[in-house]
C-alpha positions as CSV (number, residue, x, y, z in Angstrom):
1,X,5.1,7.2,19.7
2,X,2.0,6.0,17.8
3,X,2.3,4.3,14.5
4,X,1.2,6.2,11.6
5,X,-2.0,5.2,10.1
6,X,-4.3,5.9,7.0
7,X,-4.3,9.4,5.7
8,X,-6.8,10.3,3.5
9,X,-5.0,13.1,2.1
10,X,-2.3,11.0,1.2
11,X,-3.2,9.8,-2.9
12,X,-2.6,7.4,-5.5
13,X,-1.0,10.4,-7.5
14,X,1.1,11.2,-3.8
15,X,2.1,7.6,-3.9
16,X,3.1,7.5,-7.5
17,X,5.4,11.3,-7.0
18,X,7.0,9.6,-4.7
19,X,8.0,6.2,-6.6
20,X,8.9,8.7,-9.3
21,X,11.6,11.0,-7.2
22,X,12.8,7.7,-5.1
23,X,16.9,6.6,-6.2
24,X,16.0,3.9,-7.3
25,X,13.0,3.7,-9.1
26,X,11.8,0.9,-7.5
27,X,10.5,1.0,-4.3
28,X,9.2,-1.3,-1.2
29,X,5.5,-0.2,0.5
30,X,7.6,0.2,3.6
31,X,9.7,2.8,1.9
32,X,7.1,4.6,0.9
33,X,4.9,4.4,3.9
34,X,7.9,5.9,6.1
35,X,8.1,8.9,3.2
36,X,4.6,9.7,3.3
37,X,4.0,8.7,7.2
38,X,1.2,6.6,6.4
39,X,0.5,2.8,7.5
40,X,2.2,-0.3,5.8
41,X,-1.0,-1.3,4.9
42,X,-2.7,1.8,3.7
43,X,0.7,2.3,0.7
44,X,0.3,-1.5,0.0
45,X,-3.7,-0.9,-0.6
46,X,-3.6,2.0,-2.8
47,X,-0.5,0.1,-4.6
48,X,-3.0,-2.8,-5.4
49,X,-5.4,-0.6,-7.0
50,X,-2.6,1.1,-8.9
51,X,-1.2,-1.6,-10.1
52,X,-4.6,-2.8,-11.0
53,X,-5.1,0.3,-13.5
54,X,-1.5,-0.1,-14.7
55,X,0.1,2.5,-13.0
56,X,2.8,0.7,-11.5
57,X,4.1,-3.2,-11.8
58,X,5.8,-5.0,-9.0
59,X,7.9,-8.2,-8.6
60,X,8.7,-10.2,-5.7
61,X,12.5,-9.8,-4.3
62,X,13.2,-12.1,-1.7
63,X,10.5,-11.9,0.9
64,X,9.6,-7.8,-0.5
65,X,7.5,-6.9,-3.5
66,X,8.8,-3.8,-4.8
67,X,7.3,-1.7,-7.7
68,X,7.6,0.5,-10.3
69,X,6.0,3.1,-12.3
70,X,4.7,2.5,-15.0
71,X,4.1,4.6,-18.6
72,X,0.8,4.5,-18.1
73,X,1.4,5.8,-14.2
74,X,3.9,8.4,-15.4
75,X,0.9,10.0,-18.1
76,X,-1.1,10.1,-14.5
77,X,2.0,12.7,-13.3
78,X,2.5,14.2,-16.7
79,X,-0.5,14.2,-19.6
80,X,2.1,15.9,-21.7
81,X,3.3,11.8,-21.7
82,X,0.5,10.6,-22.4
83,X,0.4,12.8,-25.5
84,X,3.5,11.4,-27.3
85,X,5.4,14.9,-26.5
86,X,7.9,14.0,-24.8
């Protein structure tokens, strides 16, 4: 069995849908690389960039960084967020 590797068909918005249905909200790139069969390092790329533009924030736990979404990431999902109707 191969290991999965980078999909380009898997997105930023793909990664932040998935952040936003995971229990908890807060998720490791592992996690989310196993839900979206992509490669460790291909999540953890495109979650440096998001985090970059505010999407999502992330905090070291032990030796894992999870993250988050952020408002900003959730009006990327929803513009009706964005717009203050909530």
């Amino acid at each position: 069995m191969s290991k999965p590797g980078p999909d380009p068909t898997v997105t930023k918005i793909d990664v932040l849908k998935e952040i936003r249905l995971a229990y908890p909200p807060v998720q490791a790139p592992k996690d989310l690389a196993e839900r979206l069969e992509i490669s460790n390092t291909a999540v953890s790329n495109k979650l440096k960039d998001m985090e970059k533009n505010g999407w999502v924030e992330s905090e070291r736990v032990g030796r894992a960084r999870v993250y988050w979404i952020t408002d900003d990431g959730r009006a990327q999902l929803d513009p009706e967020f964005s717009s203050g109707n909530q």
